[in-house]
MARZASE-259263 format. One line per 10 residues: their letters; for each residue x negated, y negated, z negated of N, C-alpha, C. Coordinates in steps of 0.1 Angstrom, whole numbers. Atoms other than C-alpha are relative to their C-alpha. Example, Ala and Ser with C-alpha at 12.3 -4.5 7.8 and 13.67 -1.06 7.14 Angstrom:
<sites>
as> -9:12:0:-123:45:-78:-9:-12:0 ~ 9:11:0:-137:11:-71:8:-11:-8
</sites>
This chain:
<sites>
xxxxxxxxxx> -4:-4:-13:-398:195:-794:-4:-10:11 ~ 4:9:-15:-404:162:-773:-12:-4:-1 ~ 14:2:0:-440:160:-784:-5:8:9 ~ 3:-9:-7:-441:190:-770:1:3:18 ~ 0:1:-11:-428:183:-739:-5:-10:5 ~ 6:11:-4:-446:150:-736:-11:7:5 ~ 9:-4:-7:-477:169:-735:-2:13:13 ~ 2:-8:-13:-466:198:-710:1:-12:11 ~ 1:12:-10:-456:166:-687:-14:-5:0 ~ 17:2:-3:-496:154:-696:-11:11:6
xxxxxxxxxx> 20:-9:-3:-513:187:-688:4:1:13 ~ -4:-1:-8:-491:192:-659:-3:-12:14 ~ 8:15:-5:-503:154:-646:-14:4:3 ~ 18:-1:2:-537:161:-652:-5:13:11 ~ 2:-8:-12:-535:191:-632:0:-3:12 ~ -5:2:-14:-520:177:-602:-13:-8:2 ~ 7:9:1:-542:148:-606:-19:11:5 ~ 17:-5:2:-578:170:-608:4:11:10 ~ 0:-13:-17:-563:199:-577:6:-11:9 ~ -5:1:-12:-550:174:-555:-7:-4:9
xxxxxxxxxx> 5:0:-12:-578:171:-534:3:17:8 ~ -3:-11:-9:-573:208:-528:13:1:0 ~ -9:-2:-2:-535:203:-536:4:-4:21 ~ -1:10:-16:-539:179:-499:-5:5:12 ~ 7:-6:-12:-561:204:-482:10:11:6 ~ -11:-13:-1:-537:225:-458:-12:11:0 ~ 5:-13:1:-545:262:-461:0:6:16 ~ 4:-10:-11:-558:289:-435:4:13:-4 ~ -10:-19:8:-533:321:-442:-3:7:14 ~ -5:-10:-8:-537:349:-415:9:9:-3
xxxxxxxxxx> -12:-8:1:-507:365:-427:9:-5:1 ~ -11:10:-8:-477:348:-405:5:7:11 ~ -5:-2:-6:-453:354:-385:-5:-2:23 ~ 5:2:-12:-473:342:-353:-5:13:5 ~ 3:-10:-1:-487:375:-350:9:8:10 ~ -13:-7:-11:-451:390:-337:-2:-5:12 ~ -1:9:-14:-451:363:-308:-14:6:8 ~ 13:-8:-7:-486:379:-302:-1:11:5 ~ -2:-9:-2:-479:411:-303:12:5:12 ~ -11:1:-13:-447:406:-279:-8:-3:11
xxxxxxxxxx> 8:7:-15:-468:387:-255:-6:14:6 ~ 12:-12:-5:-494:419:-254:12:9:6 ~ -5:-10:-5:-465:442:-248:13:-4:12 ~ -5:12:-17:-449:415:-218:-10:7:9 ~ 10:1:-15:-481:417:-199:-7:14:-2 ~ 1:-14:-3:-486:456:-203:16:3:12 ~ -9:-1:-9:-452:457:-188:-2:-2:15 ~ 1:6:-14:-460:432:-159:-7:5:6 ~ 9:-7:-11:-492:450:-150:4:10:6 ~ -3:-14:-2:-472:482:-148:9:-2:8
xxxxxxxxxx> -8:1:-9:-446:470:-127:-8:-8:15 ~ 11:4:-13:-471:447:-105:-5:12:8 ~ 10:-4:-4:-488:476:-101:10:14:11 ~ -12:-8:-10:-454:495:-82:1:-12:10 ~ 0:9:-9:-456:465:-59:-6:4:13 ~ 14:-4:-8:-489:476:-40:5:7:11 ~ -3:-7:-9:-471:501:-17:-4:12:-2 ~ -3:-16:5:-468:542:-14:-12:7:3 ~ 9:-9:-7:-501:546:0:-12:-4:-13 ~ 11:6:9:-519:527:-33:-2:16:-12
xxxxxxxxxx> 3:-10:8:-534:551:-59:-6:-8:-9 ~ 5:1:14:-543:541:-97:7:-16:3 ~ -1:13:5:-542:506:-105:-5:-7:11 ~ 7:7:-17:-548:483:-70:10:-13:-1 ~ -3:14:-8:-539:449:-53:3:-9:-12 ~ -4:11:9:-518:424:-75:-5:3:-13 ~ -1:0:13:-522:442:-108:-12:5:-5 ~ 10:5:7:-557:442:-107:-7:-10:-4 ~ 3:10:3:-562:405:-101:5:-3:-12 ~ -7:0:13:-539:403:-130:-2:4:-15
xxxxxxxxxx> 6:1:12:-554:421:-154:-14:-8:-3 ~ 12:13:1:-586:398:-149:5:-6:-7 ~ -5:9:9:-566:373:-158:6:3:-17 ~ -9:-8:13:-553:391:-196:-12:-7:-6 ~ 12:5:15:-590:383:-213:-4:-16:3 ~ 3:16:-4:-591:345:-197:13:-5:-7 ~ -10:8:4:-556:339:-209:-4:3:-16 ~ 2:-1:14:-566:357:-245:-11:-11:-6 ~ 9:9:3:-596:337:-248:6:-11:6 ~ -16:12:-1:-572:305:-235:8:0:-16
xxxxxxxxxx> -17:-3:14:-547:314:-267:-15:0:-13 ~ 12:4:15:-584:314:-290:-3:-13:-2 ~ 14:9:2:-600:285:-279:17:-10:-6 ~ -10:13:7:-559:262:-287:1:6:-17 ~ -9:-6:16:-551:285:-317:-18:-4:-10 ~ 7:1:7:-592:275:-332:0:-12:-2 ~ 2:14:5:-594:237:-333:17:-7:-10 ~ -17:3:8:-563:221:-364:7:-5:13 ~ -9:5:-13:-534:213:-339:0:-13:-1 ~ -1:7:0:-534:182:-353:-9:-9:7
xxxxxxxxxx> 9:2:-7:-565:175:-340:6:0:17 ~ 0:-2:-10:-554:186:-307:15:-11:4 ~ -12:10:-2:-520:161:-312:-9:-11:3 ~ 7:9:2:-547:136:-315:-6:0:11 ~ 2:-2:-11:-556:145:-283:7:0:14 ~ -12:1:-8:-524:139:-266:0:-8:12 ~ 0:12:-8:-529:108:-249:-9:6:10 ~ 13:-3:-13:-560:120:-224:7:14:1 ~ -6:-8:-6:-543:153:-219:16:-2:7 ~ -16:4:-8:-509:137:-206:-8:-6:13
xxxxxxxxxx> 4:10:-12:-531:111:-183:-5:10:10 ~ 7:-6:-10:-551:139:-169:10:12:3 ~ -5:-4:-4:-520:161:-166:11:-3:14 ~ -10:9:-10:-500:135:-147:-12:-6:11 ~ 11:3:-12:-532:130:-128:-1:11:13 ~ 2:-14:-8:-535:166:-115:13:1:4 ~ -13:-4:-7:-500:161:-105:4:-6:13 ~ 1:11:-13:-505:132:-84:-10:5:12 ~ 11:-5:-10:-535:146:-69:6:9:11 ~ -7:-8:-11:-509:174:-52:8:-7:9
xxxxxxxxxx> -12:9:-3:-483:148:-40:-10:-5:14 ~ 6:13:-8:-513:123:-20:3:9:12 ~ 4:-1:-15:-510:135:16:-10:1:6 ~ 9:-3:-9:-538:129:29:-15:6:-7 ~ 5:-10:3:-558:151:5:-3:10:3 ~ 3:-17:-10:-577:180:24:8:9:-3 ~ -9:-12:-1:-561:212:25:-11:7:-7 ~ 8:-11:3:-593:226:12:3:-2:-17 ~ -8:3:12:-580:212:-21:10:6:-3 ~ -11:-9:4:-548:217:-21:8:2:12
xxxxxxxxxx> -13:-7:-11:-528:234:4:9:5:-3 ~ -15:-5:-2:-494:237:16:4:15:-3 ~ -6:-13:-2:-474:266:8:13:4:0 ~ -17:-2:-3:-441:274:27:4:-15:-5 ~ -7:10:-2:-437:237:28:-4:-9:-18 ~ 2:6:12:-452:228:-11:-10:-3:-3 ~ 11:5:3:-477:213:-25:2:0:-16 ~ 2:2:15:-483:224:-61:-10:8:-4 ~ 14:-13:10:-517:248:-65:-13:-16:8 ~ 13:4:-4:-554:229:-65:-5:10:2
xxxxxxxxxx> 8:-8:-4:-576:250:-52:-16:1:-10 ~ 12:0:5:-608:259:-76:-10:5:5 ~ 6:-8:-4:-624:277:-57:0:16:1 ~ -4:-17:5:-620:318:-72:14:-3:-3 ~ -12:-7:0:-587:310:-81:8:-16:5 ~ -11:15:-4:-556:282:-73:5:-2:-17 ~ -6:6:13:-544:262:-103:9:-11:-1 ~ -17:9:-4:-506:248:-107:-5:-12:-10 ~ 2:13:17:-511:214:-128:16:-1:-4 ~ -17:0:9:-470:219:-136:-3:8:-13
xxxxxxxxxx> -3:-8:13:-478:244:-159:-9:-5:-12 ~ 3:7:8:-503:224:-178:9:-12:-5 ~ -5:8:8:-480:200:-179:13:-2:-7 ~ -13:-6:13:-456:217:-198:-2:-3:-13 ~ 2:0:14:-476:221:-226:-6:-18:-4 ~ -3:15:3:-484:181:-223:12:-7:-2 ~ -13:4:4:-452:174:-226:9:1:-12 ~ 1:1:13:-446:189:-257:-5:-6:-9 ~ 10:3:10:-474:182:-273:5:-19:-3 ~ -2:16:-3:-463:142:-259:14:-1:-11
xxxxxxxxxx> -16:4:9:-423:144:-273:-7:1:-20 ~ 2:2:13:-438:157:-306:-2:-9:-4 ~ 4:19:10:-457:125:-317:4:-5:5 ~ -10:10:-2:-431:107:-303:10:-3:-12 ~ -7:-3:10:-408:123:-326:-3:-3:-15 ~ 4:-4:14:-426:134:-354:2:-10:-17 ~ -4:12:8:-423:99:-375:12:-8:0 ~ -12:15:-5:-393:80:-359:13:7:-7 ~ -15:-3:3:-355:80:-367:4:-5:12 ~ -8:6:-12:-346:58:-337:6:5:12
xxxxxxxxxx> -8:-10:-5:-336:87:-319:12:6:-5 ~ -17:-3:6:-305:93:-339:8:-13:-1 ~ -8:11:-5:-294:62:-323:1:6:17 ~ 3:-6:-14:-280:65:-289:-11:-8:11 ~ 8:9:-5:-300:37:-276:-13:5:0 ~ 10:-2:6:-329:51:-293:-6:15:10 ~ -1:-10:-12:-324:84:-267:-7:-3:11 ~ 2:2:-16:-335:62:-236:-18:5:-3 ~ 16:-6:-2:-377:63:-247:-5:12:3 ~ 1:-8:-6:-376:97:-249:5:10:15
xxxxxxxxxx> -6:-6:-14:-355:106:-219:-10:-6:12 ~ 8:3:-9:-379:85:-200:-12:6:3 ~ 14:-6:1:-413:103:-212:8:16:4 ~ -4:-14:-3:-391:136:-201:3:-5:18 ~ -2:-1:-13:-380:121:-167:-14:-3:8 ~ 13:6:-12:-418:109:-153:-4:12:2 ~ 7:-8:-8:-431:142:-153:7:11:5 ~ -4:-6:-7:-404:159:-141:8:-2:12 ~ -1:2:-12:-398:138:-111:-13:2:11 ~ 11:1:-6:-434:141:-100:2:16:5
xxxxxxxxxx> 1:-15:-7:-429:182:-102:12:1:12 ~ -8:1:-14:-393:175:-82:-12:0:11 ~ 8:5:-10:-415:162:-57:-9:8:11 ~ 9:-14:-4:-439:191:-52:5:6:16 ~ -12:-5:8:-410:207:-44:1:7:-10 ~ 0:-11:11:-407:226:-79:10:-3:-8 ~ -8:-1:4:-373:225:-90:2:11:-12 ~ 1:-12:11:-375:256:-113:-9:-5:-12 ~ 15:6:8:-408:242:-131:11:-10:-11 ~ -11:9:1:-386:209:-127:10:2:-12
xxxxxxxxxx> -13:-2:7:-352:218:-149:-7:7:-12 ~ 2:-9:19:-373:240:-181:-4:-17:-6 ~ 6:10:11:-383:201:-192:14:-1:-8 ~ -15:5:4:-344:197:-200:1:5:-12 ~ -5:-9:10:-333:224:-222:-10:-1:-14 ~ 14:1:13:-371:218:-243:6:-13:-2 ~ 0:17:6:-360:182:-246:13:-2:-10 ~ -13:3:4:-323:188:-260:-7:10:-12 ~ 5:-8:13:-342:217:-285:-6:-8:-6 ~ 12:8:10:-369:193:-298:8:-9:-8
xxxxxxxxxx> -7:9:8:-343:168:-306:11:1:-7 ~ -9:-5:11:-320:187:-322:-7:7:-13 ~ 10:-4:5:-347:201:-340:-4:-10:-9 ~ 4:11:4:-355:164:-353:9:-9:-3 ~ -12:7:10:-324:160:-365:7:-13:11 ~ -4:12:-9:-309:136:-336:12:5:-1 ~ -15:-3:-2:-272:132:-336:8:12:10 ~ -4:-10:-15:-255:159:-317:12:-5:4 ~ -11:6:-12:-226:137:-304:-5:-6:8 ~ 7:4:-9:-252:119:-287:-6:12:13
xxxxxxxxxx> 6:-6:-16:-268:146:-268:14:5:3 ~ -15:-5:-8:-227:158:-262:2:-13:10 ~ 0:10:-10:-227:127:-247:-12:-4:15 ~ 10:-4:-13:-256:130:-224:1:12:6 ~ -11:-19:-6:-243:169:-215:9:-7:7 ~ -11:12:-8:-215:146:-203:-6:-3:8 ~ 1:13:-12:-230:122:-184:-5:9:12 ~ 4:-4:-13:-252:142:-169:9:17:10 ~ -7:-5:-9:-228:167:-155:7:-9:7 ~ -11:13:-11:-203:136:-142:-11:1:13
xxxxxxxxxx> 8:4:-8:-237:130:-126:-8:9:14 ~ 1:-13:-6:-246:163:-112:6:-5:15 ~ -4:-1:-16:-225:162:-79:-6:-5:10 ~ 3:16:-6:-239:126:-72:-14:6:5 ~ 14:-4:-2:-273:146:-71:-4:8:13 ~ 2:-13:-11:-266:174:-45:-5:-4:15 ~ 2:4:-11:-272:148:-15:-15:1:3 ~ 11:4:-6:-307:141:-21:-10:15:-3 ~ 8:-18:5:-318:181:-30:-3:2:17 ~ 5:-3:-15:-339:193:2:8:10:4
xxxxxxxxxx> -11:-10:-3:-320:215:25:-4:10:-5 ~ 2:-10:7:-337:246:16:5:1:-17 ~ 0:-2:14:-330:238:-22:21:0:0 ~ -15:-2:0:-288:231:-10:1:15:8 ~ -1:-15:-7:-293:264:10:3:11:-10 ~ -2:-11:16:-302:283:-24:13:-4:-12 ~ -16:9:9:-271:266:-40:8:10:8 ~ -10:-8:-7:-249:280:-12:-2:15:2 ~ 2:-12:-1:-265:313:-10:3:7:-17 ~ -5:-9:13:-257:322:-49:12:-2:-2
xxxxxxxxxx> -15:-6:0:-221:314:-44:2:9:7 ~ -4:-14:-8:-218:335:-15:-4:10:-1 ~ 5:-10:8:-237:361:-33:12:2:-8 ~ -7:-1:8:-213:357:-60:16:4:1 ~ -6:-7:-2:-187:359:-39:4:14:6 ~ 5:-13:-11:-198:390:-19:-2:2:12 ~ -3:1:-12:-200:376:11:-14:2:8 ~ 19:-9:-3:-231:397:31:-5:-11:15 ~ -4:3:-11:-226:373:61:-14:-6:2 ~ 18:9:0:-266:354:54:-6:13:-6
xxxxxxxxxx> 13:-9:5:-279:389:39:-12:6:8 ~ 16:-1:-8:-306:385:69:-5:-6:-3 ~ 7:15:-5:-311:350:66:-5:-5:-18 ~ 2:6:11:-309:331:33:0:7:-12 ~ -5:-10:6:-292:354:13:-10:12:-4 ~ 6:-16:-5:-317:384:20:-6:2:-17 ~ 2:-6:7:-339:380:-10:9:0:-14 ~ -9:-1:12:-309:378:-35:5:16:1 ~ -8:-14:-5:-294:406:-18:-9:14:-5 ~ 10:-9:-3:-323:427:-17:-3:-1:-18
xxxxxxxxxx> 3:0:14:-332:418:-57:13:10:-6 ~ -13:-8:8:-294:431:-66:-5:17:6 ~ 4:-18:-3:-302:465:-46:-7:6:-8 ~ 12:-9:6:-336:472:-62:5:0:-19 ~ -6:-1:11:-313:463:-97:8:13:-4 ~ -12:-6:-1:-289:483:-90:-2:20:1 ~ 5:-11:-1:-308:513:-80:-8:8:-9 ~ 8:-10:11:-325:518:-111:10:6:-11 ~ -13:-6:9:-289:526:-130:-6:-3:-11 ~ 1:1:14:-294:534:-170:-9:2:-4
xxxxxxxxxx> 12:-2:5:-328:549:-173:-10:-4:6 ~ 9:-3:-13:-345:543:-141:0:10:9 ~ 4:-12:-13:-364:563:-114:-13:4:-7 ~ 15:0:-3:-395:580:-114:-9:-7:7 ~ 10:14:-7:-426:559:-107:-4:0:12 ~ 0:3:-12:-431:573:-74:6:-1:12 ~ -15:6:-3:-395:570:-65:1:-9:2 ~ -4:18:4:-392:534:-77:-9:-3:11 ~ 7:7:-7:-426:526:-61:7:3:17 ~ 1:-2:-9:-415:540:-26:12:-11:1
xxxxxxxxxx> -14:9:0:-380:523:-31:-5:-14:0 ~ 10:12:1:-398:490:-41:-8:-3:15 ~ 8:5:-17:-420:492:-4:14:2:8 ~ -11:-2:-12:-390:504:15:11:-15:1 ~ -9:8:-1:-368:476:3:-7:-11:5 ~ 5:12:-7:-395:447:12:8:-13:-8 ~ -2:16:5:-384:421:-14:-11:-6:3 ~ 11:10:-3:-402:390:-6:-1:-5:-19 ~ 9:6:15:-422:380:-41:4:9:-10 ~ 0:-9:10:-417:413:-57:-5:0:-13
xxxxxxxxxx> 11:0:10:-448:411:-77:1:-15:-7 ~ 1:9:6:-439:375:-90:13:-2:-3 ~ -10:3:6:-411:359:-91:18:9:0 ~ -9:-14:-4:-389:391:-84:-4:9:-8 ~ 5:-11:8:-405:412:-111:10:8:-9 ~ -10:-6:9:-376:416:-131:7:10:7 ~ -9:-12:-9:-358:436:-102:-11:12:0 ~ 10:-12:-4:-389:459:-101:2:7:-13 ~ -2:-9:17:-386:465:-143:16:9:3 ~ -14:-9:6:-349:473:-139:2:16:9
xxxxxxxxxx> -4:-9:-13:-354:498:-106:-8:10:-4 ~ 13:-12:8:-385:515:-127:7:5:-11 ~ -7:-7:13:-368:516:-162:13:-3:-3 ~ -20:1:-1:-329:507:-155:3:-9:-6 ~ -8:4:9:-307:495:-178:-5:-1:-11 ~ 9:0:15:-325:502:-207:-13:-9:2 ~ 13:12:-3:-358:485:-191:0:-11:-4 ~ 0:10:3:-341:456:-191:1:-5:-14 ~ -5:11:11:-325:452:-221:-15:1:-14 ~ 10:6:7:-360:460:-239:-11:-9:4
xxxxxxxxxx> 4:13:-1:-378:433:-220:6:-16:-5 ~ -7:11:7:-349:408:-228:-6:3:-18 ~ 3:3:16:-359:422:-266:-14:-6:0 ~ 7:4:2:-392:415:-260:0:-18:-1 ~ -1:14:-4:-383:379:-251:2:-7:-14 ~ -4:6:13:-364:376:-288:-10:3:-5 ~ 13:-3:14:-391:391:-306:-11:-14:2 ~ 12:10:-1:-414:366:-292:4:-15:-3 ~ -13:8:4:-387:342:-298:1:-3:-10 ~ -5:1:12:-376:349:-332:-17:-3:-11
xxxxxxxxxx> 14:3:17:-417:351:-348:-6:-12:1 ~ 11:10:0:-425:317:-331:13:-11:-5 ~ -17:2:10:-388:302:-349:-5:2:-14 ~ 6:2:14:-401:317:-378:-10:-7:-7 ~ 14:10:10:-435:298:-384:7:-8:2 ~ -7:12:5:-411:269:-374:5:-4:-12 ~ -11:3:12:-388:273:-400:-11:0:-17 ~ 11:0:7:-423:281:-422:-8:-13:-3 ~ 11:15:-3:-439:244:-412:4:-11:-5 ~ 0:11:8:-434:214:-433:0:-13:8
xxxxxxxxxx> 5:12:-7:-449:193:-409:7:-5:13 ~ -12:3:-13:-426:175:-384:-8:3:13 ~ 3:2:-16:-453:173:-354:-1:19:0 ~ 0:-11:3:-460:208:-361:10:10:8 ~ -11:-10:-6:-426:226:-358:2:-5:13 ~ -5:4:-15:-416:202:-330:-7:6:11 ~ 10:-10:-6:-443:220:-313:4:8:4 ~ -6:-13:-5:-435:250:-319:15:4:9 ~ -18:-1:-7:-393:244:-314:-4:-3:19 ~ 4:7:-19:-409:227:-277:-4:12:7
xxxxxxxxxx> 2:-8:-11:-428:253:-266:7:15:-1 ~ -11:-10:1:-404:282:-277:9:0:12 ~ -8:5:-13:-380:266:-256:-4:-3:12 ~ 1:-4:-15:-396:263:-225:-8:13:5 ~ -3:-14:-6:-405:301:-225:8:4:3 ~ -19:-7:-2:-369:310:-233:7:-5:9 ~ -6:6:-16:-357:287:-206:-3:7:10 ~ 0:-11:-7:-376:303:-186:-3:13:5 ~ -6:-15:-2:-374:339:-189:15:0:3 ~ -19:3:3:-333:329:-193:-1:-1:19
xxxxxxxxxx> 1:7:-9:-338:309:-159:-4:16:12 ~ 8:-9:-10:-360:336:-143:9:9:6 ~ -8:-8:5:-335:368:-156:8:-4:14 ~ -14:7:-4:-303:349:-140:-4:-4:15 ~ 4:4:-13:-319:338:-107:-2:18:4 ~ 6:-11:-6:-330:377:-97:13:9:-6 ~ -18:-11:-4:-290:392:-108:8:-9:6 ~ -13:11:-6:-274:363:-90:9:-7:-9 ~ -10:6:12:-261:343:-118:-6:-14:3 ~ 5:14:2:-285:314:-111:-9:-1:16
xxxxxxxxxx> 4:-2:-15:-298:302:-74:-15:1:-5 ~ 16:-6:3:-336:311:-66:-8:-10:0 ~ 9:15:3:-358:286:-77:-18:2:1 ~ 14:-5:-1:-393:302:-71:-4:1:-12 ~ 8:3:15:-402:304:-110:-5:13:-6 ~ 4:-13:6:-424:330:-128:10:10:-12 ~ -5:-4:15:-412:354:-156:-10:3:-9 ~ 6:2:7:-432:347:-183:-8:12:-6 ~ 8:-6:0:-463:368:-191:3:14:9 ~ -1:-9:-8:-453:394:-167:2:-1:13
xxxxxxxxxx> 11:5:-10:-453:377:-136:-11:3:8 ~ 17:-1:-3:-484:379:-114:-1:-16:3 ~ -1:14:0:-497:347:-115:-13:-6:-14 ~ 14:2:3:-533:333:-129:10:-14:-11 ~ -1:9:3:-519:300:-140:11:-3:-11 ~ -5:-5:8:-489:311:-153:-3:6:-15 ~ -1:-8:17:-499:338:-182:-13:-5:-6 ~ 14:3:10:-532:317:-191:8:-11:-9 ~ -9:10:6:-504:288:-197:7:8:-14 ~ -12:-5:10:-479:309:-216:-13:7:-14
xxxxxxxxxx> 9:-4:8:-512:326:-237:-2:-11:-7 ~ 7:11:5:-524:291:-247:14:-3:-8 ~ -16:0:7:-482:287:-258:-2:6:-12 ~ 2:-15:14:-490:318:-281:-10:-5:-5 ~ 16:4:7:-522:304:-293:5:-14:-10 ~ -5:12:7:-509:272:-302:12:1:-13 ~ -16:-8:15:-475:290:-323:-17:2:-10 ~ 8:-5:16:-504:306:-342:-8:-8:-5 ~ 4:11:9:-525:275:-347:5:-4:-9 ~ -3:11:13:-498:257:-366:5:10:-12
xxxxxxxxxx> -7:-11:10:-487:291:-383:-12:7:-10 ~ 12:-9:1:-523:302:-394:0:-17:-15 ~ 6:10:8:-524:265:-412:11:-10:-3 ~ -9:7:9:-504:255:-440:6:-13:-6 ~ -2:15:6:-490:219:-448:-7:-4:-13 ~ 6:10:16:-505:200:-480:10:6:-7 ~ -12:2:4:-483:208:-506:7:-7:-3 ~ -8:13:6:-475:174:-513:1:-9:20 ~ -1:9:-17:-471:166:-471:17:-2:-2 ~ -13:10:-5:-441:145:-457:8:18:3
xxxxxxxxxx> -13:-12:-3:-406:170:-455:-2:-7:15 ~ 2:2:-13:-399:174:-420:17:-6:3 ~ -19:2:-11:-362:156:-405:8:2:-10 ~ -6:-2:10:-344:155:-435:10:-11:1 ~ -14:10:-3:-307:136:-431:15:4:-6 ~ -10:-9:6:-278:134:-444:10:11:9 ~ -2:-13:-12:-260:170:-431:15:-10:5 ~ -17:3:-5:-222:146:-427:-6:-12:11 ~ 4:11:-10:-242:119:-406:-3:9:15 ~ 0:-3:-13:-239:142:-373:10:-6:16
</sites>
């Protein structure tokens, strides 16, 4: 009997030993859950074109104005989501450092003042599009996905984050690039670094009385903050209480397009309207940023109550299949990845949703692949490209576990 098992223990060696160069090589599976998150995406920006395209006014016929620039942009963002999801991600981690410098570069570039306008110009008082010439391009939204990609290999090796001390490095590589987008002004952009930064590190196994303790602080701290917000930005503070509490008294002034978002909500009831209903309703009401950051009031006024709540599904689906290659991924920089950029779609669609029923003030921010907006859905595409990079390509079998602690040490 133990001869016997001596030599299964020898052939068993011998194997490992003579496959582990291919035991080391990760694998290329196209059968993964990234797929779902793909498939959600395509059935987001079918929606958006179809609601963009009730924007146009009562006198448009077929497909016109926003929601044809828009579909342009669908085979620029797909080919965007090929060219991150073809090179190993790893590779592209390894790339981190020159895509943070040149993201925080393109951020500074909006900030300088005395930068022509043929560059970048003001709009309504901001400074956050370069100008390319054929199209404008936000550098916040690239530097979303620099920011992930940055926390990751921050993370990916260390423990010193499940100290509280150990919290301050990465709170800092979270505060530089979201005081520069403050700055812009882009508050909305601004606040999705938060929620991605408390996911990634719970994700990596960080104490959670520590971040309860920063939840803490920074609420104590909150109040202290309200002085130096620009007035338009305490304006939108004050106009979603007074929204909230029904008071119509600014529904000319500040108030208007909150007001005017709940109408065109409100009007679509359980199933919707007919499309040339909605559309006429849609021009008659005159929301300001319909076709963007108002899009969600146009789904619910087209397909109701129901509209909504299968967009919000679309949100989980795209949600739950890029969760699942996480929970599929071995490799710490990997999932952190994924957990990062999950989280700052869901932020903000969440964000977006809640600002356009009055639950959250108006922050100017897209809704994620449905939107109009170039810069936006080639960003969020490249998000989807990257889920499927790390989900297409399999850890070593003998690679590092990911964040593994004891479960009573929280």
């Amino acid at each position: 009997m133990s001869s016997s098992i001596a030599s299964r223990v020898q052939w068993d060696d011998a194997r490992i030993h003579s496959t582990s160069p291919a035991a080391q090589r990760p694998q290329v599976v196209l059968r993964h859950a990234g797929w779902i998150s793909v498939a959600s995406a395509m059935a987001l920006v079918c929606l958006g074109v179809l609601s963009i395209n009730l924007t146009s006014g009562v006198s448009a016929e077929g497909v016109g104005g926003f929601a044809v620039r828009q579909l342009m942009f669908v085979p620029i963002g797909l080919l965007a989501a090929a060219i991150t999801a073809a090179p190993h991600y790893k590779f592209i981690g390894r790339m981190t450092p020159v895509l943070v410098v040149a993201s925080l570069a393109m951020l500074l570039v909006v900030l300088i003042p005395f930068i022509p306008e043929w560059l970048v110009k003001p709009r309504n008082g901001a400074r956050r599009w370069i100008n390319l010439g054929v199209v404008d391009f936000q550098p916040s939204e690239i530097a979303k996905i620099a920011y992930v990609l940055m926390l990751a290999r921050y993370l990916r090796f260390r423990k010193n984050y499940r100290t509280l001390r150990g919290l301050v490095p990465p709170l800092a590589l979270t505060f530089l690039p979201m005081a520069m987008i403050v700055v812009e002004p882009d508050l909305g952009t601004a606040l999705l670094f938060l929620p991605t930064f408390f996911a990634m590190l719970i994700a990596a196994g960080a104490k959670l009385k520590h971040l309860a303790l920063l939840v803490a602080a920074a609420l104590l701290i909150a109040p202290a903050m309200y002085p130096i917000l620009k007035p338009h930005q305490r304006d939108r503070v004050h106009a979603m209480w007074n929204q909230l509490r029904g008071d119509r008294r600014q529904a000319d002034s500040i108030n208007y397009q909150g007001f005017q978002a709940i109408t065109l909500v409100g009007a679509g009831g359980v199933d919707g309207l007919g499309a040339e209903k909605s559309r006429a309703i849609i021009d008659f009401n005159n929301l300001p940023e319909d076709h963007n950051d108002m899009i969600f009031a146009v789904i619910c006024n087209r397909f109701g109550l129901l509209g909504a709540a299968a967009t919000i599904g679309l949100y989980l689906t795209w949600i739950g299949g890029a969760l699942w290659c996480a929970g599929a991924c071995k490799d710490p920089f990997g999932r952190l990845l994924i957990v990062g950029l999950t989280s700052m779609i869901g932020a903000q669609a969440v964000i977006n949703i809640a600002m356009t029923i009055g639950l959250a003030p108006i922050t100017g921010m897209t809704l994620p692949f449905v939107s109009y907006g170039g810069s936006s859905l080639v960003v969020a595409f490249m998000m989807t490209g990257l889920i499927v990079n790390v989900a297409m390509r399999r850890p070593a079998y003998l690679a590092r576990q990911s964040f593994e602690f004891a479960s009573d040490d929280q």
